[in-house]
N, CA, C and O atoms as a Tripos MOL2 file, in Angstrom:
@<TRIPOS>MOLECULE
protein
  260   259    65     0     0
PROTEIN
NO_CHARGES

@<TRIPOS>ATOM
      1 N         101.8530   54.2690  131.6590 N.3       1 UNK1
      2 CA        102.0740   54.2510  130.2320 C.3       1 UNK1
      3 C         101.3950   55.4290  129.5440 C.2       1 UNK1
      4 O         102.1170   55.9100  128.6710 O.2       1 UNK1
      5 N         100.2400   56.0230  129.6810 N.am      2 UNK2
      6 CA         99.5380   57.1070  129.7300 C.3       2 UNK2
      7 C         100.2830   58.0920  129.2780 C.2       2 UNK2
      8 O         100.1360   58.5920  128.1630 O.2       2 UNK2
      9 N         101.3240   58.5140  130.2990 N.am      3 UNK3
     10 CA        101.9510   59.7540  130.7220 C.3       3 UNK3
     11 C         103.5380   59.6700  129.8790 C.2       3 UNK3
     12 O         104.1170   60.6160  129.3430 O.2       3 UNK3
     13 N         104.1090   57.8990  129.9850 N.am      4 UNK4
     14 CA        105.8950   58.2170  129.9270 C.3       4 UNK4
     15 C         105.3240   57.1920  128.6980 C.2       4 UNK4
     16 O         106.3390   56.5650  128.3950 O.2       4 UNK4
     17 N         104.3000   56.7370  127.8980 N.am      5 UNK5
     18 CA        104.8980   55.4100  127.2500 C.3       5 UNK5
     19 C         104.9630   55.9420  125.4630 C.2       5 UNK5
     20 O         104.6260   56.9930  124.9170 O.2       5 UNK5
     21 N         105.3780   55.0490  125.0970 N.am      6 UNK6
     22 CA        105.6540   55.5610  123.5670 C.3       6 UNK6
     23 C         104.3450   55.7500  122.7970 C.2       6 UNK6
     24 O         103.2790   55.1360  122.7550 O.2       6 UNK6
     25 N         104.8450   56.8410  122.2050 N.am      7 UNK7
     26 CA        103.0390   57.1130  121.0880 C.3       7 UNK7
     27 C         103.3430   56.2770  119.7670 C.2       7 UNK7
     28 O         104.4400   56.0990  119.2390 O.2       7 UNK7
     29 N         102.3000   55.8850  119.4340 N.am      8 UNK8
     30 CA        102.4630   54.7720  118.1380 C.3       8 UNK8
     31 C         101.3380   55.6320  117.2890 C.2       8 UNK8
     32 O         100.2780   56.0980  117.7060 O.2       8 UNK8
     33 N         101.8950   55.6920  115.9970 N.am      9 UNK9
     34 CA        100.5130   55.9780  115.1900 C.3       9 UNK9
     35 C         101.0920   54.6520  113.9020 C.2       9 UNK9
     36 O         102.0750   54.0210  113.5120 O.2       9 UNK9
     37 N          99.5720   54.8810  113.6770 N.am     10 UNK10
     38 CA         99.3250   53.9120  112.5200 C.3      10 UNK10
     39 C          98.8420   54.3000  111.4010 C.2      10 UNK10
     40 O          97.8860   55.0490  111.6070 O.2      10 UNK10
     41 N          99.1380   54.0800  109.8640 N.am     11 UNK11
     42 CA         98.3080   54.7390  109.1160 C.3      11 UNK11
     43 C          96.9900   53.8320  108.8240 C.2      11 UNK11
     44 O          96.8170   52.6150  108.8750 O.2      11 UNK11
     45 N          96.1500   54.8890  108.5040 N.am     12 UNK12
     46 CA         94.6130   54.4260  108.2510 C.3      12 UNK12
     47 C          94.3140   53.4310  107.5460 C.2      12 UNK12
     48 O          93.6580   52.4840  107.9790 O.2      12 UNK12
     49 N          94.7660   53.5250  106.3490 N.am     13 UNK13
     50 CA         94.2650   53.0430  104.9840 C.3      13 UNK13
     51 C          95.1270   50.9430  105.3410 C.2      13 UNK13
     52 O          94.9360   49.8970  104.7200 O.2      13 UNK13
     53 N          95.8640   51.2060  106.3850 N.am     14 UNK14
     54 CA         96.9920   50.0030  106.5590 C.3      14 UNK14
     55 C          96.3700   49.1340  107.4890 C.2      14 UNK14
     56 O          96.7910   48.0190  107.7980 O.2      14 UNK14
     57 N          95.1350   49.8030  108.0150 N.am     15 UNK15
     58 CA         94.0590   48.9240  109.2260 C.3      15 UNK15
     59 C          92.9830   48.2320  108.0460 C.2      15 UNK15
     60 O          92.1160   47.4210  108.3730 O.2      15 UNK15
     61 N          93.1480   48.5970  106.9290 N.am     16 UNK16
     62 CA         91.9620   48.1560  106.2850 C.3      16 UNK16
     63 C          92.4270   46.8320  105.6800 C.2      16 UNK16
     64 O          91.5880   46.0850  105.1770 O.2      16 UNK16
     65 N          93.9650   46.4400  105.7090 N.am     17 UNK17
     66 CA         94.8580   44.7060  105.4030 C.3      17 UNK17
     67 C          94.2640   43.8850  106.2370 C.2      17 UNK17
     68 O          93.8600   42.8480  105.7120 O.2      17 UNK17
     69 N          94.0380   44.0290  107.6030 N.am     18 UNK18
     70 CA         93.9030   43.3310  108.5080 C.3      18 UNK18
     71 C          92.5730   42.7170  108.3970 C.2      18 UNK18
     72 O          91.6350   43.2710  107.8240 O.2      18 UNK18
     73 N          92.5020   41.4340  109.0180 N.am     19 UNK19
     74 CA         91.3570   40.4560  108.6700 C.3      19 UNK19
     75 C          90.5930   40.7850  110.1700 C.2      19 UNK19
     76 O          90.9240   41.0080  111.3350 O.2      19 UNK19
     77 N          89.0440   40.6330  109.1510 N.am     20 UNK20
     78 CA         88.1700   41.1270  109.8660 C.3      20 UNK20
     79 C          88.4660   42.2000  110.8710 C.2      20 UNK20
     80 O          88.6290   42.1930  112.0910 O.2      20 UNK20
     81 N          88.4840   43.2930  109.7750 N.am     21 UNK21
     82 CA         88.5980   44.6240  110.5840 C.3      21 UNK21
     83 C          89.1370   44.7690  112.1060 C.2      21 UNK21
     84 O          88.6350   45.5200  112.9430 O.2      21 UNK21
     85 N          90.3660   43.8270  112.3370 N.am     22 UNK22
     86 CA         90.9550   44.1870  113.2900 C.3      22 UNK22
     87 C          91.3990   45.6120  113.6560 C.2      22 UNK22
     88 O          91.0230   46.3130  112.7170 O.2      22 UNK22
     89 N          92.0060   46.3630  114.5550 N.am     23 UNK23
     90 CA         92.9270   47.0150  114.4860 C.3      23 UNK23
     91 C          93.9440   46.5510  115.5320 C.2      23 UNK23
     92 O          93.6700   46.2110  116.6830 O.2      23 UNK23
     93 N          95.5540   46.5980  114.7830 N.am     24 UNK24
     94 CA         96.3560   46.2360  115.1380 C.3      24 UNK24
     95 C          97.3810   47.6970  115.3600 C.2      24 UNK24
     96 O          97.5530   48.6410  114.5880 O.2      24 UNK24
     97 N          97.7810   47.5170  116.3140 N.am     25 UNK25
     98 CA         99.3830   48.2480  116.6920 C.3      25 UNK25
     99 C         100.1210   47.9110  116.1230 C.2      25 UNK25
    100 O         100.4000   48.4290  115.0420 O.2      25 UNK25
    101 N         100.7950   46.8120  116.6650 N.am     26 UNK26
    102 CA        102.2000   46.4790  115.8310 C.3      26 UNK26
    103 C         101.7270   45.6090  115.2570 C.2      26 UNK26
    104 O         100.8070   44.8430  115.5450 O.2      26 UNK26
    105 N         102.8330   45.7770  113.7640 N.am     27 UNK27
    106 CA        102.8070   45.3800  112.7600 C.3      27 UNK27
    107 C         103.4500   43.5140  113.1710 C.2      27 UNK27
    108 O         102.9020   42.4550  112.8660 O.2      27 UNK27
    109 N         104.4640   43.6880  113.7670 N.am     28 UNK28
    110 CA        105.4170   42.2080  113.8190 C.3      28 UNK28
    111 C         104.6930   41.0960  114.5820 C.2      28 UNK28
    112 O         105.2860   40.0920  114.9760 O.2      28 UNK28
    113 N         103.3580   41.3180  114.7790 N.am     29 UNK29
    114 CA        102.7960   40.0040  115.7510 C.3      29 UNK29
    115 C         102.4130   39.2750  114.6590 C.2      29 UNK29
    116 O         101.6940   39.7420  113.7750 O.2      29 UNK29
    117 N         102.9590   37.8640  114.6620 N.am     30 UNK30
    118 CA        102.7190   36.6820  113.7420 C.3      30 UNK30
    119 C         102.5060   35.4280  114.6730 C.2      30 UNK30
    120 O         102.8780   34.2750  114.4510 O.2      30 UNK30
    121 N         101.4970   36.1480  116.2870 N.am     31 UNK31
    122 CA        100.5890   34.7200  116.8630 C.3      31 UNK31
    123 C          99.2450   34.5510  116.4670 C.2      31 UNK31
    124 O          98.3780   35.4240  116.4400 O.2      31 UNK31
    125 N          99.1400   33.3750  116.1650 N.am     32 UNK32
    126 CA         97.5700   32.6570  116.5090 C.3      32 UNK32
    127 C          96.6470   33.3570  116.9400 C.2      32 UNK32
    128 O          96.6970   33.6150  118.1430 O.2      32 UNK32
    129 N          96.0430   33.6460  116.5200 N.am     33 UNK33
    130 CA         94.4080   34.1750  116.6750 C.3      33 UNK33
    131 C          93.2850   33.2950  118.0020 C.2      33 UNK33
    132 O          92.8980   32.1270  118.0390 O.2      33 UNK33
    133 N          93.0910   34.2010  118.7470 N.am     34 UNK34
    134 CA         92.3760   33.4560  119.9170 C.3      34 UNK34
    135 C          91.2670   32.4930  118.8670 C.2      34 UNK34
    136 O          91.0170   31.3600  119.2780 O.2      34 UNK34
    137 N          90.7810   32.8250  117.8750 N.am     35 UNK35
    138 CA         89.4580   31.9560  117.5960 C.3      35 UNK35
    139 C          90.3290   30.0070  116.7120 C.2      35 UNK35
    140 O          89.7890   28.9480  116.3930 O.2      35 UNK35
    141 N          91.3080   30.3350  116.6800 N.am     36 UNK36
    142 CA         92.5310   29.0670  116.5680 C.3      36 UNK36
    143 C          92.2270   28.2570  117.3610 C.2      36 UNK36
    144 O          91.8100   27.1500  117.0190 O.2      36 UNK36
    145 N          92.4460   28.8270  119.2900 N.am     37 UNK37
    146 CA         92.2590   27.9920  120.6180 C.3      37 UNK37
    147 C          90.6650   27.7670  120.6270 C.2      37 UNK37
    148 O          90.4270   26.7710  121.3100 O.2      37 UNK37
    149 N          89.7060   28.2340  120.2050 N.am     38 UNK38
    150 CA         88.3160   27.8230  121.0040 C.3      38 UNK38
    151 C          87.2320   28.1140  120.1010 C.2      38 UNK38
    152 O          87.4200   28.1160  118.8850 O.2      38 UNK38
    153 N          86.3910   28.2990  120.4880 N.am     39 UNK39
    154 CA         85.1960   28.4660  119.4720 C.3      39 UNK39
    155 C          83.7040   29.2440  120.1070 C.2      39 UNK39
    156 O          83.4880   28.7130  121.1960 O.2      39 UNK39
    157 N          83.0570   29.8770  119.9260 N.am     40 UNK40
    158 CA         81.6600   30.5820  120.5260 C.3      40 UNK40
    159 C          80.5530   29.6170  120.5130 C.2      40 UNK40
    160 O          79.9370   29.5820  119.4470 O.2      40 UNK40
    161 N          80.1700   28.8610  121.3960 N.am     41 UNK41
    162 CA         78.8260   27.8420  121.3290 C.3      41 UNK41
    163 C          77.4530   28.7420  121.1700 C.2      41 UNK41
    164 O          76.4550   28.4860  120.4950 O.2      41 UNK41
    165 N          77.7040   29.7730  121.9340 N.am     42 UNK42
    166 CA         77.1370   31.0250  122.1880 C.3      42 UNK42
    167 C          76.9460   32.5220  121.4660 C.2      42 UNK42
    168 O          76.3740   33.4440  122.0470 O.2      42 UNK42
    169 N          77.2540   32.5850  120.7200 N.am     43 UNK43
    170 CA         77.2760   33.5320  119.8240 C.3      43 UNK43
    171 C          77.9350   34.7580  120.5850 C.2      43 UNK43
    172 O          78.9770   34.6370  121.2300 O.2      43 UNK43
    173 N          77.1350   36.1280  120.4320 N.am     44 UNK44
    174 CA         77.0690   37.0460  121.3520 C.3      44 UNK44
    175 C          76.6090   37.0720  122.8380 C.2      44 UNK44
    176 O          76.6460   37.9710  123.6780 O.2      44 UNK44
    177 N          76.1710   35.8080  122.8830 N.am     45 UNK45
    178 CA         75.3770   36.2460  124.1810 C.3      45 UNK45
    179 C          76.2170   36.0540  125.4370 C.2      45 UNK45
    180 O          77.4460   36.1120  125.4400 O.2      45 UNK45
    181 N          75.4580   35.8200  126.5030 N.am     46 UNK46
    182 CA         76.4140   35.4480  127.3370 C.3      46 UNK46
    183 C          76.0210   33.8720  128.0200 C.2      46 UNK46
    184 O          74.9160   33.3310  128.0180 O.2      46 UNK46
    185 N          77.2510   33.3770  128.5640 N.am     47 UNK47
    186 CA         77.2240   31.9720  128.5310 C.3      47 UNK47
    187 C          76.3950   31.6480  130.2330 C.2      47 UNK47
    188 O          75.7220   30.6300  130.3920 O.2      47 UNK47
    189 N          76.5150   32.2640  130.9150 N.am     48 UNK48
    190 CA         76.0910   32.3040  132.4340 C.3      48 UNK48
    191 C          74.6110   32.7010  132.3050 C.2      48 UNK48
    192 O          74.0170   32.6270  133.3810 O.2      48 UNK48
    193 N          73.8130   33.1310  131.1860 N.am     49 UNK49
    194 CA         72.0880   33.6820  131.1510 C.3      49 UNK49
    195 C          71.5110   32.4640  131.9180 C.2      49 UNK49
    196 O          71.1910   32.5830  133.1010 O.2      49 UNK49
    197 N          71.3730   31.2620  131.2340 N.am     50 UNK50
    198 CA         70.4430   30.4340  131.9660 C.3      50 UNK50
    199 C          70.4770   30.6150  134.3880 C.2      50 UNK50
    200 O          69.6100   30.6860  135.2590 O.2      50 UNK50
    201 N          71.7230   30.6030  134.3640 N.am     51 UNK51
    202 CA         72.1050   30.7850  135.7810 C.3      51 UNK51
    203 C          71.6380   32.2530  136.0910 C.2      51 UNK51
    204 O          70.5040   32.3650  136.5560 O.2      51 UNK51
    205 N          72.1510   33.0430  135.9500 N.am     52 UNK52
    206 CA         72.0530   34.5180  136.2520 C.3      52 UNK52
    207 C          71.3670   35.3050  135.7610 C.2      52 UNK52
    208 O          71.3020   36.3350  136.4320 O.2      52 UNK52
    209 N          70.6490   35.3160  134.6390 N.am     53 UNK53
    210 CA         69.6040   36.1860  133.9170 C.3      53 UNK53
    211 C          68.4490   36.1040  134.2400 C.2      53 UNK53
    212 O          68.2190   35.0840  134.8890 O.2      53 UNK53
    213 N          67.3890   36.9040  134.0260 N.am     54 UNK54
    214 CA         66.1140   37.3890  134.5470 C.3      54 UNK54
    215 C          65.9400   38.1270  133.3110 C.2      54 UNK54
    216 O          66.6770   38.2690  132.3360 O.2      54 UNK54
    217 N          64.3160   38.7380  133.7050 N.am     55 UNK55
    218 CA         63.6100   39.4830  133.0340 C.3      55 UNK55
    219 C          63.4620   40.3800  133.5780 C.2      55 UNK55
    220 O          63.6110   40.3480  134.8000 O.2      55 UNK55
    221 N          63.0690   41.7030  132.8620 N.am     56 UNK56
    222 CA         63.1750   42.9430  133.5130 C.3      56 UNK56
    223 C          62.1520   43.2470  134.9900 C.2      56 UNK56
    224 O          62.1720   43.9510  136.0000 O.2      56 UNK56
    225 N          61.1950   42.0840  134.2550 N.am     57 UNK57
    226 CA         60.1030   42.3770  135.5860 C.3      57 UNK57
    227 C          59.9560   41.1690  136.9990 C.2      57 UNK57
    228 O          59.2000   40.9750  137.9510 O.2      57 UNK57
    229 N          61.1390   40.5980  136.4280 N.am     58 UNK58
    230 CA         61.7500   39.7560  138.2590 C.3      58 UNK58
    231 C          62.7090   40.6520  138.5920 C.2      58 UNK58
    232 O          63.6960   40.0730  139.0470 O.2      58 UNK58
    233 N          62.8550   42.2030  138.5370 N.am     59 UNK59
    234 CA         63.5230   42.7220  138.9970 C.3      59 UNK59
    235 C          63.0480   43.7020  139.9850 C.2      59 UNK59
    236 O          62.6580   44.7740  139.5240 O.2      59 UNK59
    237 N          63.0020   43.5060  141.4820 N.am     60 UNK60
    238 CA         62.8550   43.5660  142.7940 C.3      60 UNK60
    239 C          62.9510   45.5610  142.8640 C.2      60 UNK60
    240 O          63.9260   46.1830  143.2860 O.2      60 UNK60
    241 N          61.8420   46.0920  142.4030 N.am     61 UNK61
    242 CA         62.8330   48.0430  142.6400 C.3      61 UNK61
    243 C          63.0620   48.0010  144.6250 C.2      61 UNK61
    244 O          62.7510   47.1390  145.4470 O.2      61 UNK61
    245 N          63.4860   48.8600  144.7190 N.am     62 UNK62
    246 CA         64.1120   49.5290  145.6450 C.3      62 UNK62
    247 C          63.3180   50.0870  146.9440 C.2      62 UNK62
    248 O          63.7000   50.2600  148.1010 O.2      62 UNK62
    249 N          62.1490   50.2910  146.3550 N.am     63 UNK63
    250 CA         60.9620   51.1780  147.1020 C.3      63 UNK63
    251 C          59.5870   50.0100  147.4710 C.2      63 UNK63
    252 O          58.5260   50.3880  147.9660 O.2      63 UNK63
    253 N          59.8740   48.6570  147.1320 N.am     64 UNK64
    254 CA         59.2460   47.6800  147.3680 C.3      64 UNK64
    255 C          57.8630   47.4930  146.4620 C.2      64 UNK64
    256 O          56.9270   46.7320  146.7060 O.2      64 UNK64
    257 N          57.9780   48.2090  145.5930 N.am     65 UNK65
    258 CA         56.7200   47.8400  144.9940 C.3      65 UNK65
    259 C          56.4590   46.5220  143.8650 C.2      65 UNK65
    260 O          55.3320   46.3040  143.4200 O.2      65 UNK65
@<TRIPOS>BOND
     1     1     2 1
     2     2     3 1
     3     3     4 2
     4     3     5 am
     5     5     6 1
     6     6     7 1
     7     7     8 2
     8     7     9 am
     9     9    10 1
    10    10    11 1
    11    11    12 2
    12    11    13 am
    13    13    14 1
    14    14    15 1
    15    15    16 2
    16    15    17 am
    17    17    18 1
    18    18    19 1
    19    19    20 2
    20    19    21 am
    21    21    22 1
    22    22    23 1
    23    23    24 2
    24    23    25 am
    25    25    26 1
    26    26    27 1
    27    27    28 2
    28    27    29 am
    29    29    30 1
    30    30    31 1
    31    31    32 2
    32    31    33 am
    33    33    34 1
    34    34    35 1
    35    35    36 2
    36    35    37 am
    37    37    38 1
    38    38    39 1
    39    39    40 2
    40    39    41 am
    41    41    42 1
    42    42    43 1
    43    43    44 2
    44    43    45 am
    45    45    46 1
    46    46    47 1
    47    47    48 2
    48    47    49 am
    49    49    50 1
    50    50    51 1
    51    51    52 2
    52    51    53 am
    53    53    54 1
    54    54    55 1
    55    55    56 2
    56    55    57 am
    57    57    58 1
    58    58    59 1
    59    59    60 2
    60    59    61 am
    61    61    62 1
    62    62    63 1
    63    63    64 2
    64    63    65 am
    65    65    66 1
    66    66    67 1
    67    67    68 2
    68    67    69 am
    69    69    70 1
    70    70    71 1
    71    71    72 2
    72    71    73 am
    73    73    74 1
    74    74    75 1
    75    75    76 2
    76    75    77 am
    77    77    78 1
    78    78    79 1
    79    79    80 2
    80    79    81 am
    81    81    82 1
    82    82    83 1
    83    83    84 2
    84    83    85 am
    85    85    86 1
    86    86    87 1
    87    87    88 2
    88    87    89 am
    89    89    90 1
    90    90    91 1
    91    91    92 2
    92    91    93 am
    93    93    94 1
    94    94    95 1
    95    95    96 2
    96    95    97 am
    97    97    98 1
    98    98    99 1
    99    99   100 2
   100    99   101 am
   101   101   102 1
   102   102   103 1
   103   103   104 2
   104   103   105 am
   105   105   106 1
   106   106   107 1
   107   107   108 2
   108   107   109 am
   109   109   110 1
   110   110   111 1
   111   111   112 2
   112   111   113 am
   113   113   114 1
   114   114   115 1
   115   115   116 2
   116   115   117 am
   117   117   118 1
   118   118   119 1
   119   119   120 2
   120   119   121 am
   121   121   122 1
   122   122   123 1
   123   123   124 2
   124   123   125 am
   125   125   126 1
   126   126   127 1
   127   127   128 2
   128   127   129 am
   129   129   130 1
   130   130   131 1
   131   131   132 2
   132   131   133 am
   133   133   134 1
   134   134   135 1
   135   135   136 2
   136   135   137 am
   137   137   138 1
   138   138   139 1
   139   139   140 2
   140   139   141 am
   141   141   142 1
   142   142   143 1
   143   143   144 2
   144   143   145 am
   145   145   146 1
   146   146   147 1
   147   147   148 2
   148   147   149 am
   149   149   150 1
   150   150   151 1
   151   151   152 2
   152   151   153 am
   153   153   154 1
   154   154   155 1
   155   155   156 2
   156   155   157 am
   157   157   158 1
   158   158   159 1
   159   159   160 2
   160   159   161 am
   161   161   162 1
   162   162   163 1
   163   163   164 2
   164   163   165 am
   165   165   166 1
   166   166   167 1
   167   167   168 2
   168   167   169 am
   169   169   170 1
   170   170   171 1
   171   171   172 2
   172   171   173 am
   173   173   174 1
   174   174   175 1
   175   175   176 2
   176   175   177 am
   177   177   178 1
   178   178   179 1
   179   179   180 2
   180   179   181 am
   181   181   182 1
   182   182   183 1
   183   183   184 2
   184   183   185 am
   185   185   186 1
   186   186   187 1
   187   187   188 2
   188   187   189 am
   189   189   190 1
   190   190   191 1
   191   191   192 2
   192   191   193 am
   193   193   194 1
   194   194   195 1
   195   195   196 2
   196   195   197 am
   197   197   198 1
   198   198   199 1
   199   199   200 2
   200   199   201 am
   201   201   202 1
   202   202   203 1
   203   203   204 2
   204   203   205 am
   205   205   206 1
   206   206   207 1
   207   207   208 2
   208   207   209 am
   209   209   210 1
   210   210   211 1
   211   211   212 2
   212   211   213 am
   213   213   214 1
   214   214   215 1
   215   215   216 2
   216   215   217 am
   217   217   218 1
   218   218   219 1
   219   219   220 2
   220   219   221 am
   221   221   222 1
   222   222   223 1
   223   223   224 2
   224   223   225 am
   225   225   226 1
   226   226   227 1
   227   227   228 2
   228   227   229 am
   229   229   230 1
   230   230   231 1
   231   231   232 2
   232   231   233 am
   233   233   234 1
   234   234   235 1
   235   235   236 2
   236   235   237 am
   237   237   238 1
   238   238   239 1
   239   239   240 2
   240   239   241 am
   241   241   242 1
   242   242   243 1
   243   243   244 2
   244   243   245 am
   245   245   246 1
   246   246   247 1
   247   247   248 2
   248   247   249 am
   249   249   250 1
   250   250   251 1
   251   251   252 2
   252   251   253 am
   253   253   254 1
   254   254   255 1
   255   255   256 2
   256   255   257 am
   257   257   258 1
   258   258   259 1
   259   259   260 2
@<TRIPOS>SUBSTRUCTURE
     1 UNK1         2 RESIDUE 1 A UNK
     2 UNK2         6 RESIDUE 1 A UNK
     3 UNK3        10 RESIDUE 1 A UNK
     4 UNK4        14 RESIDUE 1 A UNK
     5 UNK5        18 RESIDUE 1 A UNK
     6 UNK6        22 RESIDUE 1 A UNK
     7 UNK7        26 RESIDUE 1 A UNK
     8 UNK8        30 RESIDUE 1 A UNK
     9 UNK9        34 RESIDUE 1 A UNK
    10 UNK10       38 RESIDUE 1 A UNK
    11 UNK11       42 RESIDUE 1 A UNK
    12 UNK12       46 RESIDUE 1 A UNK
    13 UNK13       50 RESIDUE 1 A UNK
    14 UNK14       54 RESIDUE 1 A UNK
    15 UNK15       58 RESIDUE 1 A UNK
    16 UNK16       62 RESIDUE 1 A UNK
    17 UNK17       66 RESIDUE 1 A UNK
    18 UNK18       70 RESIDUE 1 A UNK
    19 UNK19       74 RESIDUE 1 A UNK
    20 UNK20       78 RESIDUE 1 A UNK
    21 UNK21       82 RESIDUE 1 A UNK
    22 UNK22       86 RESIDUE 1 A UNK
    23 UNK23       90 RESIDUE 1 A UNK
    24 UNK24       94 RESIDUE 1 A UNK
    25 UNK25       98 RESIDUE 1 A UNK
    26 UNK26      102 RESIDUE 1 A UNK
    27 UNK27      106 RESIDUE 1 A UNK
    28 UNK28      110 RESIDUE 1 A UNK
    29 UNK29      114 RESIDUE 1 A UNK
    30 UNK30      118 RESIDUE 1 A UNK
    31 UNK31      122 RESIDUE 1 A UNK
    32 UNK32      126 RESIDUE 1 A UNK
    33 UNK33      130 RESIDUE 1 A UNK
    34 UNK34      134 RESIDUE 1 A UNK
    35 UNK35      138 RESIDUE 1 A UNK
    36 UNK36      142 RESIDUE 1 A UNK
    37 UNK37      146 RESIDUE 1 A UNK
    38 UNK38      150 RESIDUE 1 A UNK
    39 UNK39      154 RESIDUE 1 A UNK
    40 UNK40      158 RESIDUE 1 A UNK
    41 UNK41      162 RESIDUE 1 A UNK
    42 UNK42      166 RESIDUE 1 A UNK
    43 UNK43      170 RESIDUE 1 A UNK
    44 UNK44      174 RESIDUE 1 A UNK
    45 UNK45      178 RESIDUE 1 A UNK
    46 UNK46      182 RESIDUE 1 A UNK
    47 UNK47      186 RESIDUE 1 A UNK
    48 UNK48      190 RESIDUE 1 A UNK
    49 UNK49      194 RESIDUE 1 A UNK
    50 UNK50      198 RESIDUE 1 A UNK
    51 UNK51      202 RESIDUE 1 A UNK
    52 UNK52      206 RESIDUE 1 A UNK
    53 UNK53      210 RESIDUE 1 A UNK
    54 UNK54      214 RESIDUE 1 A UNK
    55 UNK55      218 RESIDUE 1 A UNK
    56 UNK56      222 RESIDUE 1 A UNK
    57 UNK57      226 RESIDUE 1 A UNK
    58 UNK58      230 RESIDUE 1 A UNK
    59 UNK59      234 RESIDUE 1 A UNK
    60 UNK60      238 RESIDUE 1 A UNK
    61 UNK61      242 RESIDUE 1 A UNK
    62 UNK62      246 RESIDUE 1 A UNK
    63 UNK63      250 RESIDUE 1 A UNK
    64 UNK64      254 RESIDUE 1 A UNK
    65 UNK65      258 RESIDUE 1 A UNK
């Protein structure tokens, strides 16, 4: 798509309609908004920290020290 696919421009001032500063391509999409299906319990963070996260200094260097 890179190389053969169609160039789209958009004007500027027409990204600033869109809710919460989306930016949209096409104009004709009239689906549901992912935040419709689900919700963030979590804010930004990430949901796997308690399992997989650490602190910088349980982190094992390379050279064994």
């Amino acid at each position: 798509l890179l190389r053969n696919g169609e160039i789209k421009g958009v004007e500027q001032d027409k990204q600033l309609e869109n809710p919460d500063a989306r930016v949209v391509l096409d104009s004709g999409t009239a689906s549901q908004l992912l935040g419709y299906y689900t919700d963030s319990y979590w804010g930004l963070g990430r949901g796997d920290y308690p399992r997989f996260g650490c602190f910088f200094w349980e982190i094992r260097l390379p050279h064994g020290d």
